[in-house]
MARSE-607269 format. One record per atom (N, C-alpha, C, CB): atom name; x, y, z. Coordinates in steps of 0.001 Angstrom, whole numbers, plus 500000, padded with zeros to 6 digits. Glycine has a CB too. Layout:
GUTOR    a        X        Y        Z
GUTOR   CA        X        Y        Z
...
//
This chain:
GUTOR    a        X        Y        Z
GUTOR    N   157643   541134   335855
GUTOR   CA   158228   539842   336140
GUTOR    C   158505   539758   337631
GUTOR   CB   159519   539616   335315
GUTOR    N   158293   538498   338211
GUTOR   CA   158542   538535   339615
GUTOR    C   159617   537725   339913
GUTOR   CB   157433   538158   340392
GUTOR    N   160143   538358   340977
GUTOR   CA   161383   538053   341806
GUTOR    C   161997   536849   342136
GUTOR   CB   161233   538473   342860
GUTOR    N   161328   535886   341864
GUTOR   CA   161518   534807   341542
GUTOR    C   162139   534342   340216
GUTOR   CB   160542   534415   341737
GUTOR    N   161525   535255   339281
GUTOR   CA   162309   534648   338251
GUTOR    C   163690   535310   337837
GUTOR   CB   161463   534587   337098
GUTOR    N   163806   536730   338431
GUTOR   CA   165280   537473   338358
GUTOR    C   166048   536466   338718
GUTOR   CB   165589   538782   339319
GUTOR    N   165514   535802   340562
GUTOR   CA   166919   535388   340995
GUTOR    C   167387   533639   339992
GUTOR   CB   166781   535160   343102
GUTOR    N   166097   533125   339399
GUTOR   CA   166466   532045   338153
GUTOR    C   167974   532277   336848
GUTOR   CB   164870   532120   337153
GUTOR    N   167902   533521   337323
GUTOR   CA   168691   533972   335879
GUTOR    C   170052   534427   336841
GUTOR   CB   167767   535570   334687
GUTOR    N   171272   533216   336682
GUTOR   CA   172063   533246   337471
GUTOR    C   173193   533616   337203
GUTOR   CB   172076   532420   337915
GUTOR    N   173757   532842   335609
GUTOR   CA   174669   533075   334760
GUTOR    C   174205   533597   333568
GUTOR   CB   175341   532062   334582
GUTOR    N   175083   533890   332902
GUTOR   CA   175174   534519   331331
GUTOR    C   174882   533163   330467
GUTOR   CB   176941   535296   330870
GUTOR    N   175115   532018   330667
GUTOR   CA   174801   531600   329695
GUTOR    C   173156   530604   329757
GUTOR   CB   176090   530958   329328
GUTOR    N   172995   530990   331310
GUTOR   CA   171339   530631   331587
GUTOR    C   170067   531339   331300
GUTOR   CB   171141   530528   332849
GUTOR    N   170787   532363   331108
GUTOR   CA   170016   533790   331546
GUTOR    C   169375   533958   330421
GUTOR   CB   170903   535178   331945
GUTOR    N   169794   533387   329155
GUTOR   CA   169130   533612   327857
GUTOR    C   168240   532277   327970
GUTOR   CB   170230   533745   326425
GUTOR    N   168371   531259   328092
GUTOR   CA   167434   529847   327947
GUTOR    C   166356   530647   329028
GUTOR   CB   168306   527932   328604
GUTOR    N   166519   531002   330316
GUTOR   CA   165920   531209   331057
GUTOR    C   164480   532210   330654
GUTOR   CB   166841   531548   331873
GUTOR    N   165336   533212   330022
GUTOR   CA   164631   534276   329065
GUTOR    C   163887   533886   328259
GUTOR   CB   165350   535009   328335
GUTOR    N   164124   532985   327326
GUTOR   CA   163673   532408   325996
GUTOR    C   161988   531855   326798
GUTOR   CB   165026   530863   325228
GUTOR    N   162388   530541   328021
GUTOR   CA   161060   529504   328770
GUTOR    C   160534   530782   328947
GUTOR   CB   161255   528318   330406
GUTOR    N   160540   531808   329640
GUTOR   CA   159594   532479   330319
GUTOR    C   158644   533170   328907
GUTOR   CB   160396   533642   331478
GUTOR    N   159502   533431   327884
GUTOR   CA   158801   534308   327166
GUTOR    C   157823   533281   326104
GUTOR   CB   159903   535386   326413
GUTOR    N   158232   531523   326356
GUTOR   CA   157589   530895   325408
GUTOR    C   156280   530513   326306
GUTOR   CB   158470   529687   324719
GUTOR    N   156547   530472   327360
GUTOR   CA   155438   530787   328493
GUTOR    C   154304   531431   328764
GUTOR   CB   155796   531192   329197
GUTOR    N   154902   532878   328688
GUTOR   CA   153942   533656   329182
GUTOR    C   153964   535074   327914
GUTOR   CB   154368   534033   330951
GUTOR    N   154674   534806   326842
GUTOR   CA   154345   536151   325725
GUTOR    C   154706   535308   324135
GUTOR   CB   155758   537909   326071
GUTOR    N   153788   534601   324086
GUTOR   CA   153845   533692   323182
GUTOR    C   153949   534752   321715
GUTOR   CB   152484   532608   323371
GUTOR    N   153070   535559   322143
GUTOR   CA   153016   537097   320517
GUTOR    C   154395   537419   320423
GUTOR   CB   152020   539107   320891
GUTOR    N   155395   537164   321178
GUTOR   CA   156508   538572   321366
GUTOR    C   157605   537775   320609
GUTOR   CB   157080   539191   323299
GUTOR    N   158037   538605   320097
GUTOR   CA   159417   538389   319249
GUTOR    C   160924   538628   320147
GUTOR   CB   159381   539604   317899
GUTOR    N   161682   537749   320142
GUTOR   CA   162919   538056   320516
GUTOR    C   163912   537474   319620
GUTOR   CB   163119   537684   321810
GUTOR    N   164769   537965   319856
GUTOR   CA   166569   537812   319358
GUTOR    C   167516   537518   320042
GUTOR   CB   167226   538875   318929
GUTOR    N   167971   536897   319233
GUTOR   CA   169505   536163   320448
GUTOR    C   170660   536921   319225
GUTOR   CB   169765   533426   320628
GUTOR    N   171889   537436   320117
GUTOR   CA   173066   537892   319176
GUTOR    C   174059   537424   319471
GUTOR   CB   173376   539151   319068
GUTOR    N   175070   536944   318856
GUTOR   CA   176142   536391   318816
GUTOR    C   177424   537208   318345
GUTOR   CB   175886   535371   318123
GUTOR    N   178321   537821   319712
GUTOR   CA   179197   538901   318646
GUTOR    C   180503   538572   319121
GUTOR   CB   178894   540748   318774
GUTOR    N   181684   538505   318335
GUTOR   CA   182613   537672   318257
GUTOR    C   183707   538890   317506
GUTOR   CB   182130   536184   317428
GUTOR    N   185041   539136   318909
GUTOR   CA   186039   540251   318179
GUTOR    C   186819   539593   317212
GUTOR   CB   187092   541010   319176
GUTOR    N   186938   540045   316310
GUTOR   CA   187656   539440   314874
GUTOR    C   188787   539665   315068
GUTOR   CB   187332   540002   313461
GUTOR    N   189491   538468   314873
GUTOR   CA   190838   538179   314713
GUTOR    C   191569   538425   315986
GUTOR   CB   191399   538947   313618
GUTOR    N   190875   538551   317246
GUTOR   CA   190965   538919   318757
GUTOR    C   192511   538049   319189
GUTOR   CB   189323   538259   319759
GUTOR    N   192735   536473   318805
GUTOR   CA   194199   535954   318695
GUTOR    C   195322   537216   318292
GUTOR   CB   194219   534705   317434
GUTOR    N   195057   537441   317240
GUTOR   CA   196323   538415   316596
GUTOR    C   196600   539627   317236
GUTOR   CB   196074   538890   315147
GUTOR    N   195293   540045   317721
GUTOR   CA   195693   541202   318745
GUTOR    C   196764   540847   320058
GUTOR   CB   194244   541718   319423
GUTOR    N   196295   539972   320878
GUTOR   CA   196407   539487   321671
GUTOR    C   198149   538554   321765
GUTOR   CB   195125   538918   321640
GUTOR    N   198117   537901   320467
GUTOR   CA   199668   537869   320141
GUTOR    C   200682   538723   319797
GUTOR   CB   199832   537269   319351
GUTOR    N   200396   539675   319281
GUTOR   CA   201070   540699   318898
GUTOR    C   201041   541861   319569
GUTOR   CB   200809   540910   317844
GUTOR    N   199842   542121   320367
GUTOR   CA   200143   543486   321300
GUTOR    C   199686   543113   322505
GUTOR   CB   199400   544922   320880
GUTOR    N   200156   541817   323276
GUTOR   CA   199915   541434   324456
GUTOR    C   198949   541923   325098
GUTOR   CB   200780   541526   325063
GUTOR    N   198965   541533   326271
GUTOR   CA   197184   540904   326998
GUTOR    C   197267   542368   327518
GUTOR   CB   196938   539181   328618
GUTOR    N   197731   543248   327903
GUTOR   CA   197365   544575   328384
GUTOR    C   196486   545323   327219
GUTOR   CB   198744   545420   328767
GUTOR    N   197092   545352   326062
GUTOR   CA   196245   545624   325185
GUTOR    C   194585   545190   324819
GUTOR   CB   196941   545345   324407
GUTOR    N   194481   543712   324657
GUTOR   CA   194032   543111   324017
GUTOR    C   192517   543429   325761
GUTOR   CB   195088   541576   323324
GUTOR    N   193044   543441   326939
GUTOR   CA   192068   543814   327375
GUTOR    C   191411   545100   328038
GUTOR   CB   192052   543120   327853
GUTOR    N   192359   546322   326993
GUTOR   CA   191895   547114   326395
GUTOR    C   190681   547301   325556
GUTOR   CB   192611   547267   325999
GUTOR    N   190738   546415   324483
GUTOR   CA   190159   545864   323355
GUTOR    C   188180   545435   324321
GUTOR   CB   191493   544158   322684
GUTOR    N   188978   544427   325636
GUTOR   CA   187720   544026   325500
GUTOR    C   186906   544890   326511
GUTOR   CB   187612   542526   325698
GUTOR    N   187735   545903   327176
GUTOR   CA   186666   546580   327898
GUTOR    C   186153   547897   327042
GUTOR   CB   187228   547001   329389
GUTOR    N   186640   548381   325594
GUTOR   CA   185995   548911   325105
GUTOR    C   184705   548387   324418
GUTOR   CB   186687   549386   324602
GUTOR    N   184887   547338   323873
GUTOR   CA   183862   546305   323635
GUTOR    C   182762   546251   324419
GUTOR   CB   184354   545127   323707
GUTOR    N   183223   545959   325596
GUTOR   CA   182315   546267   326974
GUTOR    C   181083   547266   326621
GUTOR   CB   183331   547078   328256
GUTOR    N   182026   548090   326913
GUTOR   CA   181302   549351   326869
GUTOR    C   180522   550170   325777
GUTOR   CB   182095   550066   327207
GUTOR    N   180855   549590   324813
GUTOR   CA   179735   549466   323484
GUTOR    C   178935   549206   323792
GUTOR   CB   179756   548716   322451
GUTOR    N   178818   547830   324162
GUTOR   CA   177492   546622   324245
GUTOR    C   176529   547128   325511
GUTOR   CB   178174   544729   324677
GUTOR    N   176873   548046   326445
GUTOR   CA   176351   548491   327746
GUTOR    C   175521   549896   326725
GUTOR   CB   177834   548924   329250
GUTOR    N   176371   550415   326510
GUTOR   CA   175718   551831   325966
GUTOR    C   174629   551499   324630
GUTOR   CB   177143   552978   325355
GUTOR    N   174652   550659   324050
GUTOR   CA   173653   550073   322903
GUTOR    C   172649   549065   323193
GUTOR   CB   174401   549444   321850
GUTOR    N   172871   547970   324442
GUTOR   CA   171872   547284   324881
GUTOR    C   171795   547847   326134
GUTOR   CB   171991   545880   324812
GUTOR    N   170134   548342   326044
GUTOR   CA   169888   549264   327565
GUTOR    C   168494   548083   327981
GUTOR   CB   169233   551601   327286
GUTOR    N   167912   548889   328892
GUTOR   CA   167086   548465   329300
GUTOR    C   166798   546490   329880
GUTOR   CB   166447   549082   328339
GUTOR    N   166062   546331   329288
GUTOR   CA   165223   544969   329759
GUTOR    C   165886   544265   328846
GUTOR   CB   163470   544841   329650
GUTOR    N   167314   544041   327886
GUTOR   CA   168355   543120   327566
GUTOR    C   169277   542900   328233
GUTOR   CB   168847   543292   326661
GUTOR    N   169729   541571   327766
GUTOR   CA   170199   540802   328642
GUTOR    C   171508   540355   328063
GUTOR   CB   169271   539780   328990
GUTOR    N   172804   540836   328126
GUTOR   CA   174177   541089   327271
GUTOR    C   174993   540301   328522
GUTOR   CB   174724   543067   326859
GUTOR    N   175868   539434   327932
GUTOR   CA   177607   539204   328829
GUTOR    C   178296   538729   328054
GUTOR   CB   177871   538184   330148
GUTOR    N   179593   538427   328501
GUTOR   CA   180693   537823   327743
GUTOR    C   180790   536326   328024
GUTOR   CB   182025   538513   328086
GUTOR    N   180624   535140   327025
GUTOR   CA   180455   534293   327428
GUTOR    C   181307   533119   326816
GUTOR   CB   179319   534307   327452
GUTOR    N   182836   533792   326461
GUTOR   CA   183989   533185   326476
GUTOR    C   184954   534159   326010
GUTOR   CB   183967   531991   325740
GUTOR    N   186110   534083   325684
GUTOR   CA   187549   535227   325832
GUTOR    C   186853   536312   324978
GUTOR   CB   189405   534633   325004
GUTOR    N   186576   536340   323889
GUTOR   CA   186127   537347   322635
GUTOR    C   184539   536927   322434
GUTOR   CB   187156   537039   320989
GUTOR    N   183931   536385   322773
GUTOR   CA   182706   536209   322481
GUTOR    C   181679   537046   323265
GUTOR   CB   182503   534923   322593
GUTOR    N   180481   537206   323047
GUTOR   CA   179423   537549   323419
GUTOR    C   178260   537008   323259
GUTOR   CB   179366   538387   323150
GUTOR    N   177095   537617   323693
GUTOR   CA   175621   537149   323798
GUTOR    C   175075   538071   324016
GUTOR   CB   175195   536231   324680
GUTOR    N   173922   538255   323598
GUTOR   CA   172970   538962   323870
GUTOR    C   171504   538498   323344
GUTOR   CB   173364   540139   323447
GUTOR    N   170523   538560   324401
GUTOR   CA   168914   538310   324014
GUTOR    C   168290   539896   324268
GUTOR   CB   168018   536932   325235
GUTOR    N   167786   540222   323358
GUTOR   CA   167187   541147   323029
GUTOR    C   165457   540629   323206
GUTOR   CB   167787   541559   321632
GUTOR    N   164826   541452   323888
GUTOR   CA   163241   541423   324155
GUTOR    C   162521   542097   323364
GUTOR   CB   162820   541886   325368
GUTOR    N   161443   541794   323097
GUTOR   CA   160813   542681   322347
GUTOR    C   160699   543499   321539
GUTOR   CB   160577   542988   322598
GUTOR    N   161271   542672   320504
GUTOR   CA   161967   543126   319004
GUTOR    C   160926   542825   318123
GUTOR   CB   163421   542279   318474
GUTOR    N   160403   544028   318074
GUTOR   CA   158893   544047   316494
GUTOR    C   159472   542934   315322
GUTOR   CB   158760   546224   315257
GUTOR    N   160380   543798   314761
GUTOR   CA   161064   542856   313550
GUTOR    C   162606   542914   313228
GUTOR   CB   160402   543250   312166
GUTOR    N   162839   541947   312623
GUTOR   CA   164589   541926   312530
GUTOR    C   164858   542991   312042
GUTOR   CB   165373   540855   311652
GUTOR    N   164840   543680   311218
GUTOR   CA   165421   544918   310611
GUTOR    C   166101   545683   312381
GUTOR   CB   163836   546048   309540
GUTOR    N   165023   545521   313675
GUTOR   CA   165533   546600   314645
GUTOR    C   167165   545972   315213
GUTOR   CB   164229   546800   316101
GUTOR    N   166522   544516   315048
GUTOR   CA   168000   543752   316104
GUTOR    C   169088   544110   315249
GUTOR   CB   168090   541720   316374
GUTOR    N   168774   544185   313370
GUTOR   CA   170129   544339   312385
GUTOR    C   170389   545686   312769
GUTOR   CB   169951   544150   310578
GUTOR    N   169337   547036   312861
GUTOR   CA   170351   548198   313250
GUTOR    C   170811   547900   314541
GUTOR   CB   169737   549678   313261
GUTOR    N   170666   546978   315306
GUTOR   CA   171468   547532   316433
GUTOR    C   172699   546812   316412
GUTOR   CB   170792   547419   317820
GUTOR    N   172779   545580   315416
GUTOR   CA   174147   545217   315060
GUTOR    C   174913   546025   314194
GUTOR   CB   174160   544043   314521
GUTOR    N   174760   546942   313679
GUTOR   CA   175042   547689   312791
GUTOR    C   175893   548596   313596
GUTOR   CB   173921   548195   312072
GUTOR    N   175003   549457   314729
GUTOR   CA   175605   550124   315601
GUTOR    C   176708   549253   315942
GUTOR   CB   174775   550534   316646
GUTOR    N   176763   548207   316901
GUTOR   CA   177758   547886   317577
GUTOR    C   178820   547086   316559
GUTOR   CB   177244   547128   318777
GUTOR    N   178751   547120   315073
GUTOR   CA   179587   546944   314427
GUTOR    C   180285   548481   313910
GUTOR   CB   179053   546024   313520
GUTOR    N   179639   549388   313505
GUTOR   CA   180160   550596   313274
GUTOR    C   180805   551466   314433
GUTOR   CB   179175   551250   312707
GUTOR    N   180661   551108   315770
GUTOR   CA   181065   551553   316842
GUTOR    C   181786   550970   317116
GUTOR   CB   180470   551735   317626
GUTOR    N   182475   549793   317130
GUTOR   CA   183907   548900   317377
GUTOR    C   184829   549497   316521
GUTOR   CB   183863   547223   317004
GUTOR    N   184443   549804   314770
GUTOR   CA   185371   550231   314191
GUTOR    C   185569   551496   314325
GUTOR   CB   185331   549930   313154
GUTOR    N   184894   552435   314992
GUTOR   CA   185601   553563   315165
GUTOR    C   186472   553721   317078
GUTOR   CB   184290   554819   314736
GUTOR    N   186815   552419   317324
GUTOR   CA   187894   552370   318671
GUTOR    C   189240   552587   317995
GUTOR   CB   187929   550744   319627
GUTOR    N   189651   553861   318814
GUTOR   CA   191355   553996   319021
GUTOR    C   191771   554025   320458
GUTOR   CB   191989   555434   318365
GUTOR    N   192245   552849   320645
GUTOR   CA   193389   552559   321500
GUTOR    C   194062   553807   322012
GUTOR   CB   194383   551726   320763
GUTOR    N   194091   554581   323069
GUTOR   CA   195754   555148   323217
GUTOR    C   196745   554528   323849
GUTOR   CB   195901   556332   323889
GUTOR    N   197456   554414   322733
GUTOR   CA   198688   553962   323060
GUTOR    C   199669   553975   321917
GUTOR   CB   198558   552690   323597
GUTOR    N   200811   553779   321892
GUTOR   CA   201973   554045   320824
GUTOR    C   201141   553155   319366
GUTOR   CB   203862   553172   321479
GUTOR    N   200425   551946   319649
GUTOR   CA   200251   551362   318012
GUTOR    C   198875   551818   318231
GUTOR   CB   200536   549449   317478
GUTOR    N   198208   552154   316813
GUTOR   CA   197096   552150   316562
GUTOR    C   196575   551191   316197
GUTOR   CB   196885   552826   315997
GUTOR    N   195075   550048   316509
GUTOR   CA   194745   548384   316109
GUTOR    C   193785   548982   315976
GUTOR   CB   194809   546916   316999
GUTOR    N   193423   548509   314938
GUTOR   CA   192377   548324   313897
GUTOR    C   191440   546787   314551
GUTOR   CB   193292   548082   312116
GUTOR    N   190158   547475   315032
GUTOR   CA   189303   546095   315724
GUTOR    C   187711   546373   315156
GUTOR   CB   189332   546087   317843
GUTOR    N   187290   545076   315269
GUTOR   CA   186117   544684   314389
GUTOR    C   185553   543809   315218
GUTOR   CB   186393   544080   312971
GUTOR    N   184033   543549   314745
GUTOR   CA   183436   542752   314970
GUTOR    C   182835   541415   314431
GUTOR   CB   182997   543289   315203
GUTOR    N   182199   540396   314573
GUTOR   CA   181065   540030   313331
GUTOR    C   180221   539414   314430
GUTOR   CB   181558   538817   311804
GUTOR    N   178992   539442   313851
GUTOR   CA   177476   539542   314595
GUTOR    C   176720   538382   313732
GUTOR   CB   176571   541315   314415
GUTOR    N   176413   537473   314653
GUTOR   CA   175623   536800   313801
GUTOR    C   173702   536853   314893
GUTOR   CB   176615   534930   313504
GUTOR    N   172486   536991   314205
GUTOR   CA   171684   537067   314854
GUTOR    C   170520   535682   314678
GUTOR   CB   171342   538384   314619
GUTOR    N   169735   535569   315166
GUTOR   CA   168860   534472   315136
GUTOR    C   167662   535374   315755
GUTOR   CB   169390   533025   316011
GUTOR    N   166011   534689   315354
GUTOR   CA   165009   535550   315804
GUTOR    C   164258   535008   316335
GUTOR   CB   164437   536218   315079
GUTOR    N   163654   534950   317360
GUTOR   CA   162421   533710   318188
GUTOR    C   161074   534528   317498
GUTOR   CB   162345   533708   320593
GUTOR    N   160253   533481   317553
GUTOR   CA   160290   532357   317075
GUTOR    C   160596   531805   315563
GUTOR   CB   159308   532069   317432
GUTOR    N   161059   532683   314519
GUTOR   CA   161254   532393   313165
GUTOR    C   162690   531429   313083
GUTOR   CB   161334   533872   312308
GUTOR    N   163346   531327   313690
GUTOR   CA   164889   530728   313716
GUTOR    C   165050   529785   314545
GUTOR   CB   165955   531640   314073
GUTOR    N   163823   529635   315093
GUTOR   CA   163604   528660   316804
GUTOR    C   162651   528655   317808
GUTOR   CB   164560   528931   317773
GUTOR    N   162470   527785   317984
GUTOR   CA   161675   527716   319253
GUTOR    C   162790   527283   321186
GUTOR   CB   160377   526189   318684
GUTOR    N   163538   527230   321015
GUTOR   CA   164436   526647   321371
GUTOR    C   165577   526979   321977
GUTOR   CB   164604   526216   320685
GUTOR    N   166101   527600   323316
GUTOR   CA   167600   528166   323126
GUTOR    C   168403   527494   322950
GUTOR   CB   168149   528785   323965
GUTOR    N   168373   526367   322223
GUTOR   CA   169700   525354   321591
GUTOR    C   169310   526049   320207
GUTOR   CB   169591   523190   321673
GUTOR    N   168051   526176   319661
GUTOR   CA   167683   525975   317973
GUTOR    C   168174   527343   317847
GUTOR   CB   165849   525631   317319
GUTOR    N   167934   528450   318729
GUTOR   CA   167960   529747   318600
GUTOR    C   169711   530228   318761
GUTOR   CB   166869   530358   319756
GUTOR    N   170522   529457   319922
GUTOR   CA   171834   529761   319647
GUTOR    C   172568   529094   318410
GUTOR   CB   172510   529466   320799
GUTOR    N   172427   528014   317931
GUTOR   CA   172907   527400   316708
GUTOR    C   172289   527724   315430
GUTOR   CB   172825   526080   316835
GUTOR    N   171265   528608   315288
GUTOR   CA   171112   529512   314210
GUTOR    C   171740   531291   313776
GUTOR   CB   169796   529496   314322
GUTOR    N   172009   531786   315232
GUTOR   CA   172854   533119   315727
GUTOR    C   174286   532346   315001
GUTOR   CB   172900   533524   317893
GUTOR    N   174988   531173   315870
GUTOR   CA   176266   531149   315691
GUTOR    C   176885   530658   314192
GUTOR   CB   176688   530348   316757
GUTOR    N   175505   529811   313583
GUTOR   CA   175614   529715   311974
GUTOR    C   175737   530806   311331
GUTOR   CB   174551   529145   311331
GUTOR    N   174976   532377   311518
GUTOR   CA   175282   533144   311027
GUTOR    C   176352   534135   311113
GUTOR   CB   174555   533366   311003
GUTOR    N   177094   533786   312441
GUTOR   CA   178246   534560   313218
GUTOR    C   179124   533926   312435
GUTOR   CB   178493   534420   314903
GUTOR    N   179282   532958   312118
GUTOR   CA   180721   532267   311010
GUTOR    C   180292   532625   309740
GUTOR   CB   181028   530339   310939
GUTOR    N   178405   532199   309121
GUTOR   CA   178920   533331   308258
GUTOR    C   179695   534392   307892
GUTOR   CB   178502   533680   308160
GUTOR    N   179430   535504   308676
GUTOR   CA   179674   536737   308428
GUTOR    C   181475   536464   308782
GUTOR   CB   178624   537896   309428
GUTOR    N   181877   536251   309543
GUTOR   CA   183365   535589   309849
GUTOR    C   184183   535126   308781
GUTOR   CB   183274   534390   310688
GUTOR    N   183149   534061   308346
GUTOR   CA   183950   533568   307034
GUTOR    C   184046   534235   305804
GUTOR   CB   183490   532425   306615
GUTOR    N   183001   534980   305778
GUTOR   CA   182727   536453   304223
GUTOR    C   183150   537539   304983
GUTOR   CB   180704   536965   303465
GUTOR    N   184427   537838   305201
GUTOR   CA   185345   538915   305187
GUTOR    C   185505   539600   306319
GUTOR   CB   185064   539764   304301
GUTOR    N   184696   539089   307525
GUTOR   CA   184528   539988   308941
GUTOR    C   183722   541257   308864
GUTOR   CB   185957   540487   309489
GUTOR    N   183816   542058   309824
GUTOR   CA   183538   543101   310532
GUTOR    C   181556   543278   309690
GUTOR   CB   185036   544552   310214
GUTOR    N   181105   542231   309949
GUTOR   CA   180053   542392   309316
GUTOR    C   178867   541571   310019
GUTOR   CB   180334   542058   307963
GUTOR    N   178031   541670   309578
GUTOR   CA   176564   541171   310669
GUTOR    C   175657   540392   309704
GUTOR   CB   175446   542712   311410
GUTOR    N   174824   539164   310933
GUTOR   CA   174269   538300   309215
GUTOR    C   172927   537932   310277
GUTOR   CB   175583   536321   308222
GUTOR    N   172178   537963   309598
GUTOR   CA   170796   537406   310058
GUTOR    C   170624   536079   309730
GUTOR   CB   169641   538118   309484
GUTOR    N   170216   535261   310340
GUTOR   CA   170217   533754   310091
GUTOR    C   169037   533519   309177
GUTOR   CB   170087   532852   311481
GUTOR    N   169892   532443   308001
GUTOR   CA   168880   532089   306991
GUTOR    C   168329   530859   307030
GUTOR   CB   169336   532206   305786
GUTOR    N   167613   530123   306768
GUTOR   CA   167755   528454   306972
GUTOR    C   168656   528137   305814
GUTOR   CB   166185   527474   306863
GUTOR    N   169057   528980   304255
GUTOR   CA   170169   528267   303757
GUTOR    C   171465   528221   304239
GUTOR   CB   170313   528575   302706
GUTOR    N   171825   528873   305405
GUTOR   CA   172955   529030   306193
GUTOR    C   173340   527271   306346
GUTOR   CB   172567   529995   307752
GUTOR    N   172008   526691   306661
GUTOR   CA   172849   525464   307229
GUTOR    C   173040   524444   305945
GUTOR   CB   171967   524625   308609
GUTOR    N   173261   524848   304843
GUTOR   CA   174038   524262   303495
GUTOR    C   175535   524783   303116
GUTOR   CB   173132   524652   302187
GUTOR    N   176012   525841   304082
GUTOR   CA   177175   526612   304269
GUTOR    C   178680   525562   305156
GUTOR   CB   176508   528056   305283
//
């Protein structure tokens, strides 16, 4: 990719549309994923064991999402508890679900040090280019349909976007 198009990709929340044109562009074969990951119940932390804590919480989070999305993905935080991530060159969903898997099984094993022990979670909702979208509007509003899925069926859990999602 040339240097031109790095410096296109400015913000976190461009950087995936940006991602998406180039790849509907120029790798029409290639599969990608958009992820949507959202700390559960991140308010209650945050009310109850104040903001020193709570951004505790999110720089371990952080640091999940750094150590599990390497390479040529493209991860930020793109509101208080939320996330994003576009994943490149993803053969088939099964790879993007283990890697939500990871960064759901790796949130729940965070302990805090400090006097309370918090119990923190995730939920992951994913979407797949081109099966879920052509589109980074079609492709984020199929991720975030499945991110409330999984939100609304009990948390700390990960959902691949269905098209019956949007009868939910």
């Amino acid at each position: 990719m040339n240097e031109s198009f790095w410096k296109s990709v400015s913000t976190m929340l461009s950087a995936p549309k940006t991602l998406l044109n180039y790849y509907k562009d120029n790798k029409e074969s290639s599969k990608c994923a958009l992820m949507m990951i959202d700390v559960d119940k991140f308010k209650t932390i945050n009310d109850t064991l104040y903001h020193a804590k709570d951004d505790k919480v999110l720089s371990a989070i952080i640091g999940i999402i750094k150590i599990t999305f390497k390479g040529m993905d493209v991860a930020g935080r793109i509101s208080g508890d939320e996330f994003m991530v576009f994943l490149r060159d993803i053969e088939k969903p099964e790879n993007a679900m283990h890697l939500a898997e990871d960064i759901e099984k790796n949130t729940k094993r965070l302990i805090l040090n400090d006097d309370i022990r918090t119990y923190v979670s995730v939920s992951v909702g994913i979407s797949m280019f081109p099966e879920h979208g052509r589109t980074f509007e079609k492709l984020y509003h199929s991720a975030e349909k499945a991110l409330y899925y999984a939100k609304n069926h009990g948390r700390a859990y990960w959902k691949l976007y269905t098209p019956e999602l949007e009868n939910e």
